[in-house]
LUMMI-132311 format. One record per residue (C-alpha): z, y, x negated; residue number from 0; chain; residue in one letter. Coordinates in Angstrom, 1 decimal. Each point is the difference from the previous one (the first is absolute). Layout:
+--------+--------+--------+-----+---+---+
|     pz |     py |     px |   k | c | r |
+--------+--------+--------+-----+---+---+
|      Z |      Y |      X | NUM | A | A |
...
+--------+--------+--------+-----+---+---+
This chain:
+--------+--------+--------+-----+---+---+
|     pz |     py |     px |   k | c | r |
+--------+--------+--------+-----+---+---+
|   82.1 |   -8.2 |  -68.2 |   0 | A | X |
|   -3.6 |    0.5 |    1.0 |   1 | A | X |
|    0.8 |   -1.5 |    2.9 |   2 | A | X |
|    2.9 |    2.0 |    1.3 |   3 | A | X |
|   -1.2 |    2.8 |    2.8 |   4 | A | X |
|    1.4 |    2.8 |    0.8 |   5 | A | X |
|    0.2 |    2.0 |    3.1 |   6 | A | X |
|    2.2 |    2.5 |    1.8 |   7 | A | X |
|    1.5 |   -0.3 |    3.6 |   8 | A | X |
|    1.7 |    3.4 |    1.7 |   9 | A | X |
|    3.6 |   -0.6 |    0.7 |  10 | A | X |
|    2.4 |    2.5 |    1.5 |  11 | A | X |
|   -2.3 |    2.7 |   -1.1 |  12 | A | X |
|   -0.7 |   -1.0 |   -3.3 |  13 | A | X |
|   -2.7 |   -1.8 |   -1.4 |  14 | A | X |
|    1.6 |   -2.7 |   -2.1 |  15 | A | X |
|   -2.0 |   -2.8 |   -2.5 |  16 | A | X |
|    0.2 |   -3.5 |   -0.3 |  17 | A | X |
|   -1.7 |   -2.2 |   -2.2 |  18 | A | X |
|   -1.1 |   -3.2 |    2.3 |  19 | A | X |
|   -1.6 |   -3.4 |   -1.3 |  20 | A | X |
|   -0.7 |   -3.3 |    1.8 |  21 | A | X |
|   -0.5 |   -1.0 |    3.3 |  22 | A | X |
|    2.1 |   -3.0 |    0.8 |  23 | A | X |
|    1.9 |   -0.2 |    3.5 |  24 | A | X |
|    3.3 |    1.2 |   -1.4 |  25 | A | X |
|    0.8 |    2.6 |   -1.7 |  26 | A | X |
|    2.1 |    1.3 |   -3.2 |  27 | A | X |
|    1.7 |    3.6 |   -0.1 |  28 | A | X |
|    0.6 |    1.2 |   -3.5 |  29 | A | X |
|    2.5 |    2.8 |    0.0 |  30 | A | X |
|    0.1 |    2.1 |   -3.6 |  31 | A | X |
|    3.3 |    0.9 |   -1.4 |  32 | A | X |
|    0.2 |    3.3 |   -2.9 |  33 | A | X |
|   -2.1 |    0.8 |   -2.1 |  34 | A | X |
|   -2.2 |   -2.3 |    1.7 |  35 | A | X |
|   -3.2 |    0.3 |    2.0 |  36 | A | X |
|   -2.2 |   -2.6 |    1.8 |  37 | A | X |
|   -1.3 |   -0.7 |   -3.6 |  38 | A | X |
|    3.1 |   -1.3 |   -1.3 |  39 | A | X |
|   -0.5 |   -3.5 |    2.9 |  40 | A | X |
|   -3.5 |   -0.6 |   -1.0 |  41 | A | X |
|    0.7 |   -3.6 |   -1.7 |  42 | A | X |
|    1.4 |   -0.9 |    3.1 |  43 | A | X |
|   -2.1 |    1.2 |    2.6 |  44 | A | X |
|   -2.9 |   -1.6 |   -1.9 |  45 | A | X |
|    1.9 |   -3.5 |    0.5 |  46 | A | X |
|    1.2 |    0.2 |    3.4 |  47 | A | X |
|   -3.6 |    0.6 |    0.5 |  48 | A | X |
|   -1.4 |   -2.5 |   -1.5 |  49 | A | X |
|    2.7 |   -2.4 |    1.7 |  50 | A | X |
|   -1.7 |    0.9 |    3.3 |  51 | A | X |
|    2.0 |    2.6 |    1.1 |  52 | A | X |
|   -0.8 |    4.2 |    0.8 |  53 | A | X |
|    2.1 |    2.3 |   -2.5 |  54 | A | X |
|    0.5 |    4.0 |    0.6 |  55 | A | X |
|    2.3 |    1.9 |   -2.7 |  56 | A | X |
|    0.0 |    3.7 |    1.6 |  57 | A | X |
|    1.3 |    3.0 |   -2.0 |  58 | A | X |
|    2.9 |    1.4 |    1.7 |  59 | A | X |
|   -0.1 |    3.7 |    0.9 |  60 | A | X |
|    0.0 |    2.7 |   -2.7 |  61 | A | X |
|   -0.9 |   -3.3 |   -2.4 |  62 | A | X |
|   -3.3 |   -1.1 |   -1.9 |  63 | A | X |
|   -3.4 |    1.3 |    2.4 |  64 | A | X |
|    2.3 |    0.0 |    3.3 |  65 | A | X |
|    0.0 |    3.9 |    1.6 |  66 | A | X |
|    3.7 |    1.4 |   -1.1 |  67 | A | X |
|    1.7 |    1.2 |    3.4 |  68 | A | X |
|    0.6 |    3.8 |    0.3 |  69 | A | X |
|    3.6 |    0.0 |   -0.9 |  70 | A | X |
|    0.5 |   -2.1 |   -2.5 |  71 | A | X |
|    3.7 |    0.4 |   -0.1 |  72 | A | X |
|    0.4 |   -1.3 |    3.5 |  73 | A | X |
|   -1.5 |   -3.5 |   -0.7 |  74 | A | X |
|    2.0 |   -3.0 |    0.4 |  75 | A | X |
|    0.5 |   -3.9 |    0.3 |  76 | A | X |
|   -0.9 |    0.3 |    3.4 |  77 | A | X |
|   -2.9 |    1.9 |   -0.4 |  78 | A | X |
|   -0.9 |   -3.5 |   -2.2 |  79 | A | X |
|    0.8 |   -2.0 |    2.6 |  80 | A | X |
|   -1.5 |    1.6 |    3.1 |  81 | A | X |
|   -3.6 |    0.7 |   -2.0 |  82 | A | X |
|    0.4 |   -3.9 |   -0.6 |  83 | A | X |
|    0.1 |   -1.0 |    3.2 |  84 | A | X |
|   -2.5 |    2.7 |    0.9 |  85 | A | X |
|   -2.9 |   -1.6 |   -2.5 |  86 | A | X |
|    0.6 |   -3.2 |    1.5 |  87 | A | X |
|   -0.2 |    1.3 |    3.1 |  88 | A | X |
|   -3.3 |    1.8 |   -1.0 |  89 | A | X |
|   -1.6 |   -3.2 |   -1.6 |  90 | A | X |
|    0.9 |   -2.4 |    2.4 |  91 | A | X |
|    2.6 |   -1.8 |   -1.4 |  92 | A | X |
|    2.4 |   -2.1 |    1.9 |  93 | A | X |
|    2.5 |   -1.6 |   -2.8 |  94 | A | X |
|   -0.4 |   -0.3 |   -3.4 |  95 | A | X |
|    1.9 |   -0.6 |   -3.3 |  96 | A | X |
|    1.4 |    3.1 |   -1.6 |  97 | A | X |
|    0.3 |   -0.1 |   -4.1 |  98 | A | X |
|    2.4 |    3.1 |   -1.1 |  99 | A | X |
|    0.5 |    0.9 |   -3.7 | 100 | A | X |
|    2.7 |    1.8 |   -1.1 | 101 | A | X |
|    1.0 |    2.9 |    2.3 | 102 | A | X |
|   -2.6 |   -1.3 |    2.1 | 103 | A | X |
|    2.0 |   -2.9 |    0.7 | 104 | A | X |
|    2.1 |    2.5 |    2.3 | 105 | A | X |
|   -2.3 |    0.5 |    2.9 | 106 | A | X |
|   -1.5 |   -3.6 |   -0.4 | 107 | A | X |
|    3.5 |   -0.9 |    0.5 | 108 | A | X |
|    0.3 |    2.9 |    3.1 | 109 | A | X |
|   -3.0 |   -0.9 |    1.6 | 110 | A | X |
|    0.7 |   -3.3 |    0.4 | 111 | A | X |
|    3.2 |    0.8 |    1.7 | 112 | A | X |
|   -1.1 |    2.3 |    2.5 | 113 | A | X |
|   -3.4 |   -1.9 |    0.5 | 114 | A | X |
|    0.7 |   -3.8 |   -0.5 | 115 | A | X |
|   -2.6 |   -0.6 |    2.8 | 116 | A | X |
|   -2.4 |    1.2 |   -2.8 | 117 | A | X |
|    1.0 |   -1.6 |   -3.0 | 118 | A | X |
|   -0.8 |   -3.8 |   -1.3 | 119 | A | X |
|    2.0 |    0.5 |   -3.3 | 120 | A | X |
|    1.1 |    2.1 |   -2.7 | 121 | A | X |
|   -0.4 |   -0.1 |   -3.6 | 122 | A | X |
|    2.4 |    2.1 |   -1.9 | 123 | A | X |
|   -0.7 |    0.9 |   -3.9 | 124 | A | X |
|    3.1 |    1.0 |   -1.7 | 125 | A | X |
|    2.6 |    1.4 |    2.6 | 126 | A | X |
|    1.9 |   -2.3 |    2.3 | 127 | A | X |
|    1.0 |    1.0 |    3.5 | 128 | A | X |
|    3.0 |    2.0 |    1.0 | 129 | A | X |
|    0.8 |    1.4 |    3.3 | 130 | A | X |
|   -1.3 |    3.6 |   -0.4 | 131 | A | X |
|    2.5 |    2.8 |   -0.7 | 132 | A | X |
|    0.1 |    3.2 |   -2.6 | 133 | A | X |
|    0.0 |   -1.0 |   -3.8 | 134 | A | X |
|    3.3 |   -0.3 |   -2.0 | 135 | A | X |
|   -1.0 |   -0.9 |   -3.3 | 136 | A | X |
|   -0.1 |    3.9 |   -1.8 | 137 | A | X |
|    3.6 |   -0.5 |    1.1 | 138 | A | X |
|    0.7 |   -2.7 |   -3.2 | 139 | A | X |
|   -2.9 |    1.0 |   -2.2 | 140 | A | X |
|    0.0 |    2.7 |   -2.6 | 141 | A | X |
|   -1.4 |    4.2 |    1.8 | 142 | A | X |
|   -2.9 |   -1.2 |   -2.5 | 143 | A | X |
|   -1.2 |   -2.6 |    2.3 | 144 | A | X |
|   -3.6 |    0.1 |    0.9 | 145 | A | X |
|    0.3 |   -0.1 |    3.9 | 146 | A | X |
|    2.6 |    2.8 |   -0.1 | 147 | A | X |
|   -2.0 |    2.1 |   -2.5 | 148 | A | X |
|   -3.1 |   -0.9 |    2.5 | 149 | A | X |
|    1.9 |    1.2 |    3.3 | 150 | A | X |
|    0.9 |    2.9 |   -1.3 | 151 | A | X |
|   -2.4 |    2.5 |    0.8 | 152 | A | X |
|   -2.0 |    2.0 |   -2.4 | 153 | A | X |
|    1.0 |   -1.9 |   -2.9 | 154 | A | X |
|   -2.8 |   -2.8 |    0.0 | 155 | A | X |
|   -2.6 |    2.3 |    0.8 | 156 | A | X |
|    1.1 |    2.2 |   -2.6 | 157 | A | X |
|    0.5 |   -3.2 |   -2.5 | 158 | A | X |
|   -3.3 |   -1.7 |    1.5 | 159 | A | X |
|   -2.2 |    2.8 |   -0.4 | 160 | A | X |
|    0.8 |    0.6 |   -3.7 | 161 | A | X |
|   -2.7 |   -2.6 |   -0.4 | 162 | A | X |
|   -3.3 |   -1.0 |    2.1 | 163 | A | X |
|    0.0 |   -2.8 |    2.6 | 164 | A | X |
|   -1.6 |   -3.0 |   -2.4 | 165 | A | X |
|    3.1 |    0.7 |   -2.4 | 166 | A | X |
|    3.0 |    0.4 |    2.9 | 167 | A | X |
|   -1.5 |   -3.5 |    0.6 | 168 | A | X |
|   -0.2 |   -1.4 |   -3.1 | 169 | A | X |
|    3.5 |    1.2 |   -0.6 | 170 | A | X |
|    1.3 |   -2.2 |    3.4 | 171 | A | X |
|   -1.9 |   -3.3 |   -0.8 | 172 | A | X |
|    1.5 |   -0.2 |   -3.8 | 173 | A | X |
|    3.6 |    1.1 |    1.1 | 174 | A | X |
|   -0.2 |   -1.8 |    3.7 | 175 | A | X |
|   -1.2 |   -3.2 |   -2.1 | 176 | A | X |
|    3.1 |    0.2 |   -2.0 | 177 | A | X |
|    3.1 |   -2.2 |    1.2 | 178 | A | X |
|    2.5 |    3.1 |   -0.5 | 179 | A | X |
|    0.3 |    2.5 |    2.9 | 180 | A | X |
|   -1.3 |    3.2 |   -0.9 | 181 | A | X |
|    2.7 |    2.6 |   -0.5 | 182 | A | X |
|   -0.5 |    3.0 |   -2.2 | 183 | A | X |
|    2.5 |    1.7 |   -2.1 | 184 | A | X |
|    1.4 |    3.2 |    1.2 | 185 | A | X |
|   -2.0 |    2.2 |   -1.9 | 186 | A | X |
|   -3.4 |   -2.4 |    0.3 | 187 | A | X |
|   -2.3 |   -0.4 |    3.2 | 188 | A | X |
|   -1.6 |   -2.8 |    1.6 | 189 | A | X |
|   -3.1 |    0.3 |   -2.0 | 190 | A | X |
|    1.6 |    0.4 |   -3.4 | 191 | A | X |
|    0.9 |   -3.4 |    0.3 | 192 | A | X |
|   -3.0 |   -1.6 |   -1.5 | 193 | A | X |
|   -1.4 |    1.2 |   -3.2 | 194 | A | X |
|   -3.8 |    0.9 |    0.1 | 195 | A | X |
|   -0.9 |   -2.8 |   -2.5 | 196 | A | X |
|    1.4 |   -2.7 |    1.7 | 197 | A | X |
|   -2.8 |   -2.4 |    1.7 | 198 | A | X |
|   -0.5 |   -0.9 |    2.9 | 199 | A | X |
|    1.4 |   -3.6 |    1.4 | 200 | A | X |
|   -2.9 |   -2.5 |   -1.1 | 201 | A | X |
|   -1.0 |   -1.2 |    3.3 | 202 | A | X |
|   -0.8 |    4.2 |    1.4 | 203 | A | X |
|   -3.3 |    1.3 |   -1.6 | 204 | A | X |
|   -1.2 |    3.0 |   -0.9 | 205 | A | X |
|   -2.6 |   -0.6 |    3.1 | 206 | A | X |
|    3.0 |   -1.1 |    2.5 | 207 | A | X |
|    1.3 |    3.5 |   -1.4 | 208 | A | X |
|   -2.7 |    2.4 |    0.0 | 209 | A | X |
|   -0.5 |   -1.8 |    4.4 | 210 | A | X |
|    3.6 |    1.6 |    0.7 | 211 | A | X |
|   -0.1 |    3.2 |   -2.1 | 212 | A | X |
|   -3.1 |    1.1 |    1.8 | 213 | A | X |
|    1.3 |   -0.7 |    3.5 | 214 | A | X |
|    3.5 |    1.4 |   -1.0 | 215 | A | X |
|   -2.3 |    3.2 |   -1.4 | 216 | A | X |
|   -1.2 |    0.4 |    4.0 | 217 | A | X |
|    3.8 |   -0.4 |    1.6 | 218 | A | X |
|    2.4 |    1.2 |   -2.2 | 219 | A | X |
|    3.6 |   -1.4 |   -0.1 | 220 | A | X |
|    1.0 |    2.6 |    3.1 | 221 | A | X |
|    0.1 |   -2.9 |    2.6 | 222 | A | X |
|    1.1 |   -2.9 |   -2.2 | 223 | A | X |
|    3.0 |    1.5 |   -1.1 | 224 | A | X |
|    0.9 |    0.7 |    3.5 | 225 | A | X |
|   -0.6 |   -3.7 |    1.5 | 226 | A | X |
|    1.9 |   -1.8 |   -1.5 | 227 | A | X |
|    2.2 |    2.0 |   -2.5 | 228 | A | X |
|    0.8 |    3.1 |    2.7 | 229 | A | X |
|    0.2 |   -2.1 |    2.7 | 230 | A | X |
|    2.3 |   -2.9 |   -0.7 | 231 | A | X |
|    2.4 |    0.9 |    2.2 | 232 | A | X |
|   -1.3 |   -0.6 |    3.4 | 233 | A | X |
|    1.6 |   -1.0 |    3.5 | 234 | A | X |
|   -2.1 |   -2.6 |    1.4 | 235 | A | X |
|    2.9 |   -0.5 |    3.0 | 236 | A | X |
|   -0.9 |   -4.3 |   -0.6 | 237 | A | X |
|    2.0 |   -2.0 |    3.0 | 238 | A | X |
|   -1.0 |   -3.4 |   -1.6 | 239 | A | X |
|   -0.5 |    0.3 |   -3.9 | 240 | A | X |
|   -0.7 |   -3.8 |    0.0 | 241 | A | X |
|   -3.7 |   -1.1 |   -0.9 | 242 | A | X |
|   -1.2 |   -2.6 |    1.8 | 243 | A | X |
|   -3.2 |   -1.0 |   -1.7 | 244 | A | X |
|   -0.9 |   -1.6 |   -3.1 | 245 | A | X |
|    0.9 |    1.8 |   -3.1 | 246 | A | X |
|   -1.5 |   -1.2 |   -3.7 | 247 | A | X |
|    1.8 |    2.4 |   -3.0 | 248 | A | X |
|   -1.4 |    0.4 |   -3.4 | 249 | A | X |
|    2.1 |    0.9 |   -2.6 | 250 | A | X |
|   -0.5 |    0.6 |   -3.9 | 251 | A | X |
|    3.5 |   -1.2 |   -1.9 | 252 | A | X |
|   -1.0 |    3.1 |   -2.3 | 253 | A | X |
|   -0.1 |    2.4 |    3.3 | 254 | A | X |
|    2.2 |    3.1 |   -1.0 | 255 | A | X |
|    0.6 |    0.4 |    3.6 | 256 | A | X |
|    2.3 |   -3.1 |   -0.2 | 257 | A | X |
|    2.5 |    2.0 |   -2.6 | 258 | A | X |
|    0.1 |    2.4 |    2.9 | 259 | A | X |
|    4.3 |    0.2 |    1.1 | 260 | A | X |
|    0.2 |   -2.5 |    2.5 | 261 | A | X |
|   -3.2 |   -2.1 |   -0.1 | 262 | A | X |
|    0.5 |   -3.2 |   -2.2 | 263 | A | X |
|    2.7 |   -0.7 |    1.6 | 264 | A | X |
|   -1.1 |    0.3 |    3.4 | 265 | A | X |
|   -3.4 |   -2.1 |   -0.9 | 266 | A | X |
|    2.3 |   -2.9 |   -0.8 | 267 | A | X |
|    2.3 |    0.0 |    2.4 | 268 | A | X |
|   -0.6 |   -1.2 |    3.7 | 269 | A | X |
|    0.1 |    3.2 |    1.6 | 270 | A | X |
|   -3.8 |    0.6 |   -1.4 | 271 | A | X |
|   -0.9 |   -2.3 |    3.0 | 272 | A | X |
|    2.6 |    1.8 |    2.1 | 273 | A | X |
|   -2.7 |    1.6 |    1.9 | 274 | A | X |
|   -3.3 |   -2.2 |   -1.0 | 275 | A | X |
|    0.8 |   -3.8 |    1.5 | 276 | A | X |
|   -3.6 |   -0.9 |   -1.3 | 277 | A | X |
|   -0.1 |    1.0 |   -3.7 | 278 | A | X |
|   -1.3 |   -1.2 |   -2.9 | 279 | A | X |
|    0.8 |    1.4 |   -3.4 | 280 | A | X |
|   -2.5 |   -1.0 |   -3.2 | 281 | A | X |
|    1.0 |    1.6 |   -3.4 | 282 | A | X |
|   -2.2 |    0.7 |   -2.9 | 283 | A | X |
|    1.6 |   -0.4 |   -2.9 | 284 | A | X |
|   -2.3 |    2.8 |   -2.3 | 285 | A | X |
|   -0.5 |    2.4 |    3.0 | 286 | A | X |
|    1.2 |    3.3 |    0.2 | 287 | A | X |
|   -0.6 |    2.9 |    2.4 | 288 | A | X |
|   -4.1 |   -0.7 |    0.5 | 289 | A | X |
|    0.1 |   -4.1 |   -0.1 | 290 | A | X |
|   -2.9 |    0.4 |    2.6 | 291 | A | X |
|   -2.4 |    1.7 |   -2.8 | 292 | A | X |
|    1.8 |   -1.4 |   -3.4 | 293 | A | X |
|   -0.7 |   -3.6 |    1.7 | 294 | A | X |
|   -2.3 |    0.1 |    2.6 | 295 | A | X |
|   -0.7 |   -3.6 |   -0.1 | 296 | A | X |
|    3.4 |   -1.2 |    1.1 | 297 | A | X |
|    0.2 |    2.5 |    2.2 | 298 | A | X |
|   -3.0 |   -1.1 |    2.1 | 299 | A | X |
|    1.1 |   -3.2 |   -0.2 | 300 | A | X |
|    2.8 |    0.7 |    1.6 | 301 | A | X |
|   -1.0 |    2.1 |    3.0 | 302 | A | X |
|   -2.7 |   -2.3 |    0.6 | 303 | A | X |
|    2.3 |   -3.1 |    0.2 | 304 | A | X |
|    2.0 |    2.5 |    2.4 | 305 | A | X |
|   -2.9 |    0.8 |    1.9 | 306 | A | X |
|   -0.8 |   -3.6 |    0.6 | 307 | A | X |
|    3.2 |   -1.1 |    1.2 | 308 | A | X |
|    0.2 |    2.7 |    2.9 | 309 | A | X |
|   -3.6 |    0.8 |    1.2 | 310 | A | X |
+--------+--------+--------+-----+---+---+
């Protein structure tokens, strides 16, 4: 970790952090999903580093030590996408791999649409690619449903701030790390749903903890509950929804997200490479939402034997 810098480049008026390590002549994008930071990619970026390559993570806007734009309830996908392709413009970068977590995975996946030219492959951890378009799942899940309670505003800040920013954490990890989606009762919030004595999952520490809760203590929860919850249903006006480069996806069999209406189905049937001709799939068979820190290991492995193959 020692070895991880960090540094700060201004994009769009905003100065925005990235974590950066190695020096190699390609390099590796790490893009964060929620509640996650830079941090939550450092077993990675350490590898990919050692493997020869240059790693950045950055904190997107209003997230971790990244400036939090001036109306927070403006941001958006696209915002993610064009302050990408601003750093790389800013540090030089021609093409590189992009690695997206989670909701991350959405402007990995966005980026490499609009900007193939600039992209040498993409790692996806947890969400498979589907042609962009407004969210339909509160439409079969219970009003109780975490991303409905989360979009609707007031009620997460209200729910959030009941408690400080290390526990609103804690809280996501234990019930994120679960292979149930989280849905409250009616009369029951988000929070509610894990009970104060219940540890964390064995492979997050107390330290890994106390890294997010501090950085969480300095944004808030303003701008993450906009991008992605507040702003899932955005008009990207696609032409071409086809990727054409290399696509590696990483999936946990004990991933709530596949219970989600719609999304076991569609990742066995053909139509998941519909729209990715060059996509592989690897299942873990014990992962669940955060394979990439509950088994960093394999996960390494894996984007590194990616890596290899296309650089």
């Amino acid at each position: 970790m020692d070895q991880i810098h960090h540094k700060f480049v201004d994009v769009r008026g905003l100065k925005l952090h990235y974590a950066d390590i190695g020096s190699g002549p390609s390099t590796v994008v790490f893009l964060h999903g929620f509640p996650e930071i830079w941090y939550t990619r450092r077993h990675q970026m350490v590898a990919v580093a050692n493997a020869g390559f240059r790693a950045i993570a950055p904190d997107y806007r209003g997230y971790g030590l990244s400036d939090t734009p001036a109306e927070p309830e403006k941001a958006s996908f696209a915002d993610l996408k064009a302050d990408l392709l601003a750093i790389l413009d800013a540090l030089e970068l021609d093409k590189v791999f992009l690695i997206g977590k989670d909701f991350g995975a959405r402007p990995t996946y966005l980026f490499a649409i609009f900007h193939p030219e600039r992209v040498l492959g993409v790692v996806s951890i947890g969400v498979p690619y589907k042609p962009p378009g407004p969210s339909t799942y509160h439409k079969y899940l219970p009003e109780g449903f975490y991303i409905s309670r989360w979009r609707e505003p007031g009620r997460a800040e209200a729910d959030f701030g009941r408690f400080d920013a290390k526990t609103v954490v804690r809280n996501i990890y234990i019930f994120f790390s679960r292979g149930e989606i989280p849905i409250a009762a009616e009369n029951q919030e988000i929070m509610d749903l894990v009970d104060p004595s219940t540890p964390l999952p064995p492979w997050f520490t107390e330290e890994d903890l106390a890294a997010y809760g501090a950085l969480y203590e300095k944004s808030g929860f303003r701008n993450t509950l906009q991008v992605p919850y507040r702003s899932l249903g955005e008009d990207f006006e696609i032409p071409d929804p086809t990727l054409e480069v290399p696509v590696l996806l990483i999936i946990g069999v004990k991933d709530y997200f596949l219970k989600f209406p719609g999304i076991g189905d569609y990742m066995k049937s053909e139509k998941v490479k519909e729209f990715v001709p060059d996509l592989e799939i690897t299942y873990l068979l014990e992962g669940t939402h955060f394979v990439h820190e509950q088994s960093p290991d394999e996960v390494k492995q894996l984007i590194l034997s990616f890596l290899g193959k296309h650089v």
